[in-house]
PQR file with spaces between the fields and no chain letter, atoms N, CA, C, O and H, PARSE charges and radii, in Angstrom:
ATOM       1  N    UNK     1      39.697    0.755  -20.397 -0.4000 1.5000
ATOM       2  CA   UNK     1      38.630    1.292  -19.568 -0.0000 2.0000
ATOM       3  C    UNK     1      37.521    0.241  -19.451  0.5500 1.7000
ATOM       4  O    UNK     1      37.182   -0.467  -20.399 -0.5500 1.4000
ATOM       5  N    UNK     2      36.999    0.186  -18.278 -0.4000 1.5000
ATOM       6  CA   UNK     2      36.187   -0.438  -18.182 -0.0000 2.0000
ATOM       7  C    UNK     2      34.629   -0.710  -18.039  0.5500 1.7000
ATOM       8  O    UNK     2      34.019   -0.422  -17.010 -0.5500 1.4000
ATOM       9  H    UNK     2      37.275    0.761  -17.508  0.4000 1.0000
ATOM      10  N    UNK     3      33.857   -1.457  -19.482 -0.4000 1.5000
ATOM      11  CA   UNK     3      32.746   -0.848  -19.362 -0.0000 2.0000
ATOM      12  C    UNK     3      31.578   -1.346  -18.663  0.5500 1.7000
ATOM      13  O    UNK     3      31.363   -2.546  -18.829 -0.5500 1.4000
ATOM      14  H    UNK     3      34.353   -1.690  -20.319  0.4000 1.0000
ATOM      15  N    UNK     4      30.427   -0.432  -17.599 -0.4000 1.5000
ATOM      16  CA   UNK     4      29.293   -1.328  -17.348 -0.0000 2.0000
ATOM      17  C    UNK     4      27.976   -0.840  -17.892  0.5500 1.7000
ATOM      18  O    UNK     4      27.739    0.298  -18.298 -0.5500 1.4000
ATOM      19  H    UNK     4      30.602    0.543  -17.464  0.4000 1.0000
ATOM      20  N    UNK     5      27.196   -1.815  -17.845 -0.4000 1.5000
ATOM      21  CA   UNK     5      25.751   -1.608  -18.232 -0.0000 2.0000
ATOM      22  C    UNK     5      25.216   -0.724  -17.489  0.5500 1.7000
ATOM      23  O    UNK     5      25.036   -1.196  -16.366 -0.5500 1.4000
ATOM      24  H    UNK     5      27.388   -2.739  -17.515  0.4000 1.0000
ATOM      25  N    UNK     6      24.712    0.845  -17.617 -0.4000 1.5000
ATOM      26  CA   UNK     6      24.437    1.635  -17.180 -0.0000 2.0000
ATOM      27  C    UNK     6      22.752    1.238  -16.048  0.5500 1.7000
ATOM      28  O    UNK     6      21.770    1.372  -16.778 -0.5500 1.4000
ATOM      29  H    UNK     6      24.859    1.228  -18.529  0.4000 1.0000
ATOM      30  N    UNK     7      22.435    0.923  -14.922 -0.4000 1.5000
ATOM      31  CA   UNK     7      21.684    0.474  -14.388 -0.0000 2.0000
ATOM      32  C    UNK     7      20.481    1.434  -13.660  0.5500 1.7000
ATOM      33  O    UNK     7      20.936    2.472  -13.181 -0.5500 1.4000
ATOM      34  H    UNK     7      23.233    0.815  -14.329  0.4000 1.0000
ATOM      35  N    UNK     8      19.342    1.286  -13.540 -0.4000 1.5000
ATOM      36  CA   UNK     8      18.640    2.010  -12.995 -0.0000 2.0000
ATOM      37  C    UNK     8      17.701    1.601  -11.528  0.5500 1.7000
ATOM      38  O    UNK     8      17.212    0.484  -11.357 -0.5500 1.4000
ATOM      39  H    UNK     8      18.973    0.442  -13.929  0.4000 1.0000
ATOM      40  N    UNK     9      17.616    2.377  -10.860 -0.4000 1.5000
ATOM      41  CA   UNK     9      15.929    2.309  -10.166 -0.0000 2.0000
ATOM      42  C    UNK     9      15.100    3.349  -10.529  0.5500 1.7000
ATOM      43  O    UNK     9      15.344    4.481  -10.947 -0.5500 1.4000
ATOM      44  H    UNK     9      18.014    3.284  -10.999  0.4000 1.0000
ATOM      45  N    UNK    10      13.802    2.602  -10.232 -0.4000 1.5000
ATOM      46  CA   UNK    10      12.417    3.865  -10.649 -0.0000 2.0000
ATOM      47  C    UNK    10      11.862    3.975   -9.239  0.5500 1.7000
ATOM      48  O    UNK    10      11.667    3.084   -8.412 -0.5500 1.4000
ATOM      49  H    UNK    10      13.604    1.682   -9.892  0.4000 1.0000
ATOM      50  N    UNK    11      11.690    5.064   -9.178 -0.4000 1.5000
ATOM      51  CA   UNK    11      10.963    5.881   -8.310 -0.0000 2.0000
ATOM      52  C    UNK    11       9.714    6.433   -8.337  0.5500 1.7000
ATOM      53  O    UNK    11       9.203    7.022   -9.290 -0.5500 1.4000
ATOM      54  H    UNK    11      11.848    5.787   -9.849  0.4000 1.0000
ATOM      55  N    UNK    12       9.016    6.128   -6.759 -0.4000 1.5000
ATOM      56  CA   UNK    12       7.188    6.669   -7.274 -0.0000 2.0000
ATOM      57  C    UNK    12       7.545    7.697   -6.577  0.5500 1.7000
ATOM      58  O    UNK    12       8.463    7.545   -5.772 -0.5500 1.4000
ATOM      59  H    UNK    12       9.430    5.650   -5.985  0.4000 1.0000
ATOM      60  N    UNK    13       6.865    9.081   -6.727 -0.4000 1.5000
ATOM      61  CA   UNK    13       7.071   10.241   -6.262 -0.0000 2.0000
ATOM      62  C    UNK    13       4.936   10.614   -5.969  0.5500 1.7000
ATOM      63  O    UNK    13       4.060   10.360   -6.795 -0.5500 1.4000
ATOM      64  H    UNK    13       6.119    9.205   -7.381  0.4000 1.0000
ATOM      65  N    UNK    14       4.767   11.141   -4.786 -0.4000 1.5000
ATOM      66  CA   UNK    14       3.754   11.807   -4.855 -0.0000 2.0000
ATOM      67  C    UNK    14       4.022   13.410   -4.523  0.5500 1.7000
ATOM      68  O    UNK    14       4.927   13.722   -3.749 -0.5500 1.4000
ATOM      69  H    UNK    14       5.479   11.347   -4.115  0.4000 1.0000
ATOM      70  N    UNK    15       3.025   14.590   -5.272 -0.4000 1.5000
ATOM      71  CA   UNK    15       3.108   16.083   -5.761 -0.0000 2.0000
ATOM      72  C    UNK    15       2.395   16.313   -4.510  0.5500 1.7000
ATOM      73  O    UNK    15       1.250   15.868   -4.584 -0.5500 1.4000
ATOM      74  H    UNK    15       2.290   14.336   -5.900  0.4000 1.0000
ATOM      75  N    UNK    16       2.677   16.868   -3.353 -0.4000 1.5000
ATOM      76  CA   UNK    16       1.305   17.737   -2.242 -0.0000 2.0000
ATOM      77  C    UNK    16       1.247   18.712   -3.189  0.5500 1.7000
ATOM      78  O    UNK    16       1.838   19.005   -4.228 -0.5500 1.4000
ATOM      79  H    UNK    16       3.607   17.229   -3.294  0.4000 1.0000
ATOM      80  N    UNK    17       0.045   19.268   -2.285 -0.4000 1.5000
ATOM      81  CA   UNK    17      -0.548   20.427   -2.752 -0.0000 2.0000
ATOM      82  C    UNK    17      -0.036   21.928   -2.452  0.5500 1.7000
ATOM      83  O    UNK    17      -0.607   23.000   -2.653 -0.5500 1.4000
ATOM      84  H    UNK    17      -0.435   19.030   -1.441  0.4000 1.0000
ATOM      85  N    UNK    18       1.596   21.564   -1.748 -0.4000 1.5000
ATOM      86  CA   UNK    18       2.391   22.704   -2.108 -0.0000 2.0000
ATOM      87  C    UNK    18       3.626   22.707   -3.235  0.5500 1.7000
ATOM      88  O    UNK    18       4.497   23.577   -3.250 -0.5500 1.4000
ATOM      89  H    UNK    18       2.060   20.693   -1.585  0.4000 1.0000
ATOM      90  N    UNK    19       3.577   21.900   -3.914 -0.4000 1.5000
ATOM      91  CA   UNK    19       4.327   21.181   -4.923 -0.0000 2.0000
ATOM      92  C    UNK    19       5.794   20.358   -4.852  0.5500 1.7000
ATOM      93  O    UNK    19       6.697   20.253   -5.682 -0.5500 1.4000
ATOM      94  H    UNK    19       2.869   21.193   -3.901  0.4000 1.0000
ATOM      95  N    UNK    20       5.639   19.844   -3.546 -0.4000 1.5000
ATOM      96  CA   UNK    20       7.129   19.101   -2.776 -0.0000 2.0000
ATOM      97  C    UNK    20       6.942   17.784   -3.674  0.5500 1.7000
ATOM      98  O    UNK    20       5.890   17.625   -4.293 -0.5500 1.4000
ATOM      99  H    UNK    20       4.906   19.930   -2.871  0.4000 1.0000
ATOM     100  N    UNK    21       7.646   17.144   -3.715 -0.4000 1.5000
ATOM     101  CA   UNK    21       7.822   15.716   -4.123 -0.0000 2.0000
ATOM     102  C    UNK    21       8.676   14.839   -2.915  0.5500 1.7000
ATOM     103  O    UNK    21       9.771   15.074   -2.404 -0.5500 1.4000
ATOM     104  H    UNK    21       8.500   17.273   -3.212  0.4000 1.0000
ATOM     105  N    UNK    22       7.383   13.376   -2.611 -0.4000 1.5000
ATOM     106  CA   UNK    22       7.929   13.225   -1.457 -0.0000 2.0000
ATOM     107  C    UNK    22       8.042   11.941   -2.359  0.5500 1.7000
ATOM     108  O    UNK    22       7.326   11.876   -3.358 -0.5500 1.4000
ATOM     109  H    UNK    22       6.494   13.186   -3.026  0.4000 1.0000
ATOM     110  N    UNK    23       9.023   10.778   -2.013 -0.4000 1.5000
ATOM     111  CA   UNK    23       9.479   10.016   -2.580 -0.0000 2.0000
ATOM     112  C    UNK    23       8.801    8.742   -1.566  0.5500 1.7000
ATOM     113  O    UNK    23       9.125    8.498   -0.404 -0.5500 1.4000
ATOM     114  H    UNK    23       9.605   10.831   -1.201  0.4000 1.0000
ATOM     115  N    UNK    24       7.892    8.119   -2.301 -0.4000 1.5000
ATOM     116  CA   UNK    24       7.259    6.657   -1.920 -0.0000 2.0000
ATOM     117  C    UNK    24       7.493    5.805   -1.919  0.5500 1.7000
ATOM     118  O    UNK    24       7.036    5.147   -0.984 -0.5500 1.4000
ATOM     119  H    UNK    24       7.628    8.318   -3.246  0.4000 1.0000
ATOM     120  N    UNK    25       8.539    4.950   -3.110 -0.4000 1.5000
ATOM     121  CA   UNK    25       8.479    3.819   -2.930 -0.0000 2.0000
ATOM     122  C    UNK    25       9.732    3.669   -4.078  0.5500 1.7000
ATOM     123  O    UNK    25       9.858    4.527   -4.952 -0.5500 1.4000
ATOM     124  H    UNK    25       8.910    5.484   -3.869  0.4000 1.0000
ATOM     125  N    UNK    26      10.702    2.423   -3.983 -0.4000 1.5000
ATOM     126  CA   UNK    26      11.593    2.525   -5.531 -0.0000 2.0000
ATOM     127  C    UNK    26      11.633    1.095   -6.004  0.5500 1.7000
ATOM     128  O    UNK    26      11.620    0.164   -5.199 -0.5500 1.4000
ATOM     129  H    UNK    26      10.600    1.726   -3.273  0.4000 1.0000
ATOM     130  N    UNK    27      11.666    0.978   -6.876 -0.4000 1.5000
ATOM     131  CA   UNK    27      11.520   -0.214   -7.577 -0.0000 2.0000
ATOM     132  C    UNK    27      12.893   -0.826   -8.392  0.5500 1.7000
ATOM     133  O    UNK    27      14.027   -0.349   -8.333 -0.5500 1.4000
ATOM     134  H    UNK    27      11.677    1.735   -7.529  0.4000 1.0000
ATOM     135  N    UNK    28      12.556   -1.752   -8.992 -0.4000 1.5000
ATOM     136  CA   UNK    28      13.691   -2.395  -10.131 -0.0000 2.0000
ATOM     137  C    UNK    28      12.917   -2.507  -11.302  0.5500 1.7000
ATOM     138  O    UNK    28      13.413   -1.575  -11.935 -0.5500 1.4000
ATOM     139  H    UNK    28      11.635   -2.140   -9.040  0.4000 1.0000
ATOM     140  N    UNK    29      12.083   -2.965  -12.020 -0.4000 1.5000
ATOM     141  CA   UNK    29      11.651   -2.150  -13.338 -0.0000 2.0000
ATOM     142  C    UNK    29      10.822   -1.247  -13.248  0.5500 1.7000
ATOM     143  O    UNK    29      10.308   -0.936  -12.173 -0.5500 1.4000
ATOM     144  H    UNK    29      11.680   -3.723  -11.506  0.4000 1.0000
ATOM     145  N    UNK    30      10.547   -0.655  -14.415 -0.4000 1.5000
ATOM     146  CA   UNK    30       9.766    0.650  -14.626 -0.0000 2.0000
ATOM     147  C    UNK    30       7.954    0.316  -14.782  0.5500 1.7000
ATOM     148  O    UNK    30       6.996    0.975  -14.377 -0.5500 1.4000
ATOM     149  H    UNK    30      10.964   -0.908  -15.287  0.4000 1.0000
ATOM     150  N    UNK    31       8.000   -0.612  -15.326 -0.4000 1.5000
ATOM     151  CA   UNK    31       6.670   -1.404  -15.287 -0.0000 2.0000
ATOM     152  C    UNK    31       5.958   -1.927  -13.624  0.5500 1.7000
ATOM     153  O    UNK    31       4.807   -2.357  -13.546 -0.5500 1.4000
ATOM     154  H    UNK    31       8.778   -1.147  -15.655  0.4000 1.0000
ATOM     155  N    UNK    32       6.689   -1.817  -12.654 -0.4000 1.5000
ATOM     156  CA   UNK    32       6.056   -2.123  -11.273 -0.0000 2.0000
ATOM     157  C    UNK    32       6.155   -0.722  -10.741  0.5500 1.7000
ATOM     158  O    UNK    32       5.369   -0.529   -9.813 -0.5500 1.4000
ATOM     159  H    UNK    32       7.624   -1.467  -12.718  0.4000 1.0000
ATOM     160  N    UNK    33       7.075    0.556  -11.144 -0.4000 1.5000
ATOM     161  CA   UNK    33       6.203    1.448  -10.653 -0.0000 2.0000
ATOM     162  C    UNK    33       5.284    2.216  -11.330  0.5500 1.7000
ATOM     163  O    UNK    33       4.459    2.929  -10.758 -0.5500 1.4000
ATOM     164  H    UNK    33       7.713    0.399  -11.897  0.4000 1.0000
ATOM     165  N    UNK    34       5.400    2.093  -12.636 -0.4000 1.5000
ATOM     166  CA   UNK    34       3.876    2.397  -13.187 -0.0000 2.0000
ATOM     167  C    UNK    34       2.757    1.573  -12.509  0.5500 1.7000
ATOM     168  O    UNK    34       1.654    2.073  -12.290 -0.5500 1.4000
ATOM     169  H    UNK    34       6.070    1.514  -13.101  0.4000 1.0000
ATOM     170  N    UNK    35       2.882    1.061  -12.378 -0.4000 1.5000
ATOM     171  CA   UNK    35       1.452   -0.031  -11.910 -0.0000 2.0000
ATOM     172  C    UNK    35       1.519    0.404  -10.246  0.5500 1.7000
ATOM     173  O    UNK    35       0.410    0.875   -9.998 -0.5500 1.4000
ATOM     174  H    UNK    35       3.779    0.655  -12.556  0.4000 1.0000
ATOM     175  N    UNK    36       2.062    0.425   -9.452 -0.4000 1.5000
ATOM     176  CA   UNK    36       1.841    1.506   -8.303 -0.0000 2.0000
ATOM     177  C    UNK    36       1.709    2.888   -8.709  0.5500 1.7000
ATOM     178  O    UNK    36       0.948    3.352   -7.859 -0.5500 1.4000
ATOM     179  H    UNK    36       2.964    0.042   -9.654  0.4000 1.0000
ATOM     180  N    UNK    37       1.964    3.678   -9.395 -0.4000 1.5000
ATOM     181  CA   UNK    37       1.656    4.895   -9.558 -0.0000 2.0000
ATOM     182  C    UNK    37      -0.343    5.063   -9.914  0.5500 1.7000
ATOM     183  O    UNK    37      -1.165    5.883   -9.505 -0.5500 1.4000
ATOM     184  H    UNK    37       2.581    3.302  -10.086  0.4000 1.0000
ATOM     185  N    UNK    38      -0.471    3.826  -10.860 -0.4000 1.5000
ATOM     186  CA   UNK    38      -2.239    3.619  -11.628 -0.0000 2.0000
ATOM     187  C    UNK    38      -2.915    3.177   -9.912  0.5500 1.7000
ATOM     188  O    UNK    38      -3.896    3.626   -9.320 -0.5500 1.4000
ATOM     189  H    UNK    38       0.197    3.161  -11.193  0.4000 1.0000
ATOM     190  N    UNK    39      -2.120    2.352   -9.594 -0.4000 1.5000
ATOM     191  CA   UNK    39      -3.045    2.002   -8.277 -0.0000 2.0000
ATOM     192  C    UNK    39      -3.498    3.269   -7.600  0.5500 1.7000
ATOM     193  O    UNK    39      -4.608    3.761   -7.807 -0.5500 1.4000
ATOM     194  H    UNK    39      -1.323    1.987  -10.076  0.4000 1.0000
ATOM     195  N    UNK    40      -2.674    3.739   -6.851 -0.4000 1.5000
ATOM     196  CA   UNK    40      -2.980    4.937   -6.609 -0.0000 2.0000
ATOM     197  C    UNK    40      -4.098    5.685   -7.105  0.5500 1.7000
ATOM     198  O    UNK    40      -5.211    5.912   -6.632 -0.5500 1.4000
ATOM     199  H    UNK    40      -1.773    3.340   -6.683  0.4000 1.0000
ATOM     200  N    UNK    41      -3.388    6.096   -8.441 -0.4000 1.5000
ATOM     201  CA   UNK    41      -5.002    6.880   -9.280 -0.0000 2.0000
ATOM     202  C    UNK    41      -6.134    6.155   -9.274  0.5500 1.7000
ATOM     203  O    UNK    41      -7.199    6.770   -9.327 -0.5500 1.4000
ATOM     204  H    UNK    41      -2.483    5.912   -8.825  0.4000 1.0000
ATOM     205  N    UNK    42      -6.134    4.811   -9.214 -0.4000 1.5000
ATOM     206  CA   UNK    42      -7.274    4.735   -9.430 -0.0000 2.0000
ATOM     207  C    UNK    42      -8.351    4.552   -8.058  0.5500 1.7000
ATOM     208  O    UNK    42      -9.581    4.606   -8.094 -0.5500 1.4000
ATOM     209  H    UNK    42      -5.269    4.312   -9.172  0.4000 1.0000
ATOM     210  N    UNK    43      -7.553    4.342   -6.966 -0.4000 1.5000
ATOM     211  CA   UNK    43      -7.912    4.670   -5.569 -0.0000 2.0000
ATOM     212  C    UNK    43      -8.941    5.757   -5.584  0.5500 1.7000
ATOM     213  O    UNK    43     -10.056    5.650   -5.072 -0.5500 1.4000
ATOM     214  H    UNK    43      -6.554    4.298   -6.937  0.4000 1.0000
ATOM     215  N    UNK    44      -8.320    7.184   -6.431 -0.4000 1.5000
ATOM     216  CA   UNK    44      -8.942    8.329   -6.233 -0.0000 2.0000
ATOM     217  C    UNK    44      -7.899    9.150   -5.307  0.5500 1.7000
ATOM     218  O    UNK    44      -8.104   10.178   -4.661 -0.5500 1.4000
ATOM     219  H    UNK    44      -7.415    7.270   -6.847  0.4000 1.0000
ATOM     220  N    UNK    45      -6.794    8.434   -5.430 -0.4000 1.5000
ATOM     221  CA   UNK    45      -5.570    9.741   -4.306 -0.0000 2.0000
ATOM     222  C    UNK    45      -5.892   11.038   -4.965  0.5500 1.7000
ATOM     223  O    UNK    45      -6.249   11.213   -6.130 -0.5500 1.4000
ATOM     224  H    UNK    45      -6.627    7.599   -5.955  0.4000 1.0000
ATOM     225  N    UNK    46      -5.746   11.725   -4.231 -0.4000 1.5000
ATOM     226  CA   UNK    46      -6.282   13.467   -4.492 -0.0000 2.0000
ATOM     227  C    UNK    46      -5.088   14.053   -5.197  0.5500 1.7000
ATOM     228  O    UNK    46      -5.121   14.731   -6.224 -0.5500 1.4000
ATOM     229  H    UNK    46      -5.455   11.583   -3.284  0.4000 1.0000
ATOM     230  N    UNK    47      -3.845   13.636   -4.383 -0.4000 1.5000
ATOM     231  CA   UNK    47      -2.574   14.205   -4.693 -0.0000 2.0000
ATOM     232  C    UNK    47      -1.511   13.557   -5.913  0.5500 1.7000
ATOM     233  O    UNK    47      -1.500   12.328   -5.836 -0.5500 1.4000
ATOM     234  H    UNK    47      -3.818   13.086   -3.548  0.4000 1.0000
ATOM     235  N    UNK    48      -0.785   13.993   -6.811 -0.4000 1.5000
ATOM     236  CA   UNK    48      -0.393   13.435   -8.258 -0.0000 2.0000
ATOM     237  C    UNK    48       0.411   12.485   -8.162  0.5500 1.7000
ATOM     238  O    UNK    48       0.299   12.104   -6.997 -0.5500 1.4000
ATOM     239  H    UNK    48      -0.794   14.991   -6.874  0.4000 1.0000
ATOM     240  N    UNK    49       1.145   11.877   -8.667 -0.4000 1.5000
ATOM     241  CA   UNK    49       2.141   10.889   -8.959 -0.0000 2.0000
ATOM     242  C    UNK    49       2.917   10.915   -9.884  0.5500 1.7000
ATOM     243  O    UNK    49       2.605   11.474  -10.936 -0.5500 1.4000
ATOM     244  H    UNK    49       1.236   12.187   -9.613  0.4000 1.0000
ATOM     245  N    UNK    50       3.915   10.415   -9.738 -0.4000 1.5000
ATOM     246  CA   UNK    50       5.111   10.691  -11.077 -0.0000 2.0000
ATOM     247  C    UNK    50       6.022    9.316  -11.066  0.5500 1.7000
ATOM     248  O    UNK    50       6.097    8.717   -9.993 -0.5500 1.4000
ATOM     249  H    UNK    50       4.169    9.961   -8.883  0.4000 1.0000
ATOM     250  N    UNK    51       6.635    8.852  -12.078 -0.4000 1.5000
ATOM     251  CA   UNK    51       7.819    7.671  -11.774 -0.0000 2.0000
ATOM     252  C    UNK    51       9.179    8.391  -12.631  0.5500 1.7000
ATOM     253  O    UNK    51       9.287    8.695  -13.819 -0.5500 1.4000
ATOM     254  H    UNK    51       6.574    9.339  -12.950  0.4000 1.0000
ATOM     255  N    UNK    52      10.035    8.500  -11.610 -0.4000 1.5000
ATOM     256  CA   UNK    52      11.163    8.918  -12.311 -0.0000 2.0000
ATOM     257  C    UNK    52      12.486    8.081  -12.189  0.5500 1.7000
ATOM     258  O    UNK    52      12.510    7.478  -11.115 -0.5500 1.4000
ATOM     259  H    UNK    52       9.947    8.254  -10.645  0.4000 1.0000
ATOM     260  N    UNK    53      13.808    7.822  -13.120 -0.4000 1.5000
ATOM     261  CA   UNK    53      14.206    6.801  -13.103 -0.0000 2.0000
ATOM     262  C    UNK    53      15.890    7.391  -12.013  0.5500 1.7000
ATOM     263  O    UNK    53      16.120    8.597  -12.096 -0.5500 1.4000
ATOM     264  H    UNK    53      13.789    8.312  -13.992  0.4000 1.0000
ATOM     265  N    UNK    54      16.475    6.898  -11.491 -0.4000 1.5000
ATOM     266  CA   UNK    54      17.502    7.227  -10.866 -0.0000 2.0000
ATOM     267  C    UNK    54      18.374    6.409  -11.520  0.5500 1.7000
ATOM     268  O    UNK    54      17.962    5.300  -11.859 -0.5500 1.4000
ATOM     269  H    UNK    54      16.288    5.918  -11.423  0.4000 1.0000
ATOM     270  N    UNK    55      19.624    6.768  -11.795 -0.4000 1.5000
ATOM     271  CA   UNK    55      21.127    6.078  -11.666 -0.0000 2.0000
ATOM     272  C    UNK    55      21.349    5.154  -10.353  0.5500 1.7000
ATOM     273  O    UNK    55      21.035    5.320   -9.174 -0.5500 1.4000
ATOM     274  H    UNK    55      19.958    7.669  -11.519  0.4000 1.0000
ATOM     275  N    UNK    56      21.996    4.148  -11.018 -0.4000 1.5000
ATOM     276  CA   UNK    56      22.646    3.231   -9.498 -0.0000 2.0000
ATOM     277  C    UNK    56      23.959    3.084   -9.328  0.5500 1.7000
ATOM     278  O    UNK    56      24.375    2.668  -10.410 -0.5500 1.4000
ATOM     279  H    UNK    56      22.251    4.013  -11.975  0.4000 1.0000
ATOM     280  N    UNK    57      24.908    3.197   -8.532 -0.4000 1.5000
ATOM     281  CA   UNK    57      26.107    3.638   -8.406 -0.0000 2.0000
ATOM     282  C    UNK    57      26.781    1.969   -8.893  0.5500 1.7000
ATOM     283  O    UNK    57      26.152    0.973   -9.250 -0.5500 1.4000
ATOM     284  H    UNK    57      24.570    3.536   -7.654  0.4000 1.0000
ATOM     285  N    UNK    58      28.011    2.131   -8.760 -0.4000 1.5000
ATOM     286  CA   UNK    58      28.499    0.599   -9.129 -0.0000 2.0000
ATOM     287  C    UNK    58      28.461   -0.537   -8.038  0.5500 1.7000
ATOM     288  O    UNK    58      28.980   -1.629   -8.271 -0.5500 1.4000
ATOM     289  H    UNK    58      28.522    2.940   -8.469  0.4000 1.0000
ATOM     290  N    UNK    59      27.936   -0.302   -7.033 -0.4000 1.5000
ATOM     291  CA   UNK    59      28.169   -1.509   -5.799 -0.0000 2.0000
ATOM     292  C    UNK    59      25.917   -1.640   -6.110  0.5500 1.7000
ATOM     293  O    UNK    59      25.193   -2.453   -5.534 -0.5500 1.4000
ATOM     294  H    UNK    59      27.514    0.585   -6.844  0.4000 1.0000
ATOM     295  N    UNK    60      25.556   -0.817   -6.900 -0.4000 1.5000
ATOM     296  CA   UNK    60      23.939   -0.745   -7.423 -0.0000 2.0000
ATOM     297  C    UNK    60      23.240   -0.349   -6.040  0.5500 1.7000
ATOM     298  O    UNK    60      22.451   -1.067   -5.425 -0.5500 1.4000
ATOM     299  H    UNK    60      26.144   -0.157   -7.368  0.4000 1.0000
ATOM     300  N    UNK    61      23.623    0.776   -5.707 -0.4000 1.5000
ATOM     301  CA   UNK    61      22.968    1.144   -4.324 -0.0000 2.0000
ATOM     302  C    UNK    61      22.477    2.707   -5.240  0.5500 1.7000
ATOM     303  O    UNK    61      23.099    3.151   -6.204 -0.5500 1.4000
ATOM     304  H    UNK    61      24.263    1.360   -6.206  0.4000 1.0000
ATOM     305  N    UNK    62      21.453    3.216   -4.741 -0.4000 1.5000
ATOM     306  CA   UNK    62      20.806    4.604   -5.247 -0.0000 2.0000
ATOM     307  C    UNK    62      20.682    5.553   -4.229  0.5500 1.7000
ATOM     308  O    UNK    62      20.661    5.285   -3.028 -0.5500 1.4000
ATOM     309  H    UNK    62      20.947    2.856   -3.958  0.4000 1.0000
ATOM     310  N    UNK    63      20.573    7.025   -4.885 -0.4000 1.5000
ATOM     311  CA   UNK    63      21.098    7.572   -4.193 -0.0000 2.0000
ATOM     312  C    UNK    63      20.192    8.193   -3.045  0.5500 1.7000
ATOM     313  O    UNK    63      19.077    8.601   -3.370 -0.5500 1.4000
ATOM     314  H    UNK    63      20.590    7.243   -5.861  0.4000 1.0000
ATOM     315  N    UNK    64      20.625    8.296   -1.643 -0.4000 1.5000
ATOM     316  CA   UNK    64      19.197    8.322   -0.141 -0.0000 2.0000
ATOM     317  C    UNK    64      18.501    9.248   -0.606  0.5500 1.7000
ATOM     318  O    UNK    64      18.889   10.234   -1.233 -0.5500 1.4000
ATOM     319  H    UNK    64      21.531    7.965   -1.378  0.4000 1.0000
ATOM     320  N    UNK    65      17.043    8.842   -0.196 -0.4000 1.5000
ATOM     321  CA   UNK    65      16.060    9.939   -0.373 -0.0000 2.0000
ATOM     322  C    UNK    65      15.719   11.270   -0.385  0.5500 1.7000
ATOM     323  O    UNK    65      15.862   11.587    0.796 -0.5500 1.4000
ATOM     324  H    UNK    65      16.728    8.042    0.314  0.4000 1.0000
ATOM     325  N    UNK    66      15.437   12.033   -0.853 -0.4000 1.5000
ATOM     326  CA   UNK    66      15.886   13.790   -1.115 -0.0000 2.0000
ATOM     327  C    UNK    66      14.800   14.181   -0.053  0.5500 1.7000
ATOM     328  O    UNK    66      13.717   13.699   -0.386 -0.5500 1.4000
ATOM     329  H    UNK    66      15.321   11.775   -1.812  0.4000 1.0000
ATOM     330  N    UNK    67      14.737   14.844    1.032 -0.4000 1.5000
ATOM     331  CA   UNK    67      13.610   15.299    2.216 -0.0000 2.0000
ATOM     332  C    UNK    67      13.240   16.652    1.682  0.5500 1.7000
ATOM     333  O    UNK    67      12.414   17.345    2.276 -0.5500 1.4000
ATOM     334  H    UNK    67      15.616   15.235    1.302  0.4000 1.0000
């Protein structure tokens, strides 16, 4: 069997104020979307932020954006 290094992207997510999660921006480490997620806050965006990490398939493509 054959094994691979389990791979990720991170994802910035912003919360409206009906509690949807709309998906902003995706990254390759977790450290550049934290640091877009702080930008944001510290802007004063009204609305929340989150970074969550996705799986990448084996050709490393992730999976299309959830509407």
């Amino acid at each position: 069997m054959k094994q691979t290094a389990q791979r990720l992207a991170w994802l910035l997510y912003r919360i409206d104020d009906n509690g949807n999660e709309i998906e902003m921006a995706r990254f390759a480490e977790r450290s550049s979307a934290e640091r877009a997620m702080h930008d944001y806050e510290r802007r004063g965006h009204k609305q929340a932020c989150l970074v969550r990490s996705v799986r990448l398939d084996e050709q490393g493509r992730s999976p299309p954006p959830q509407s």
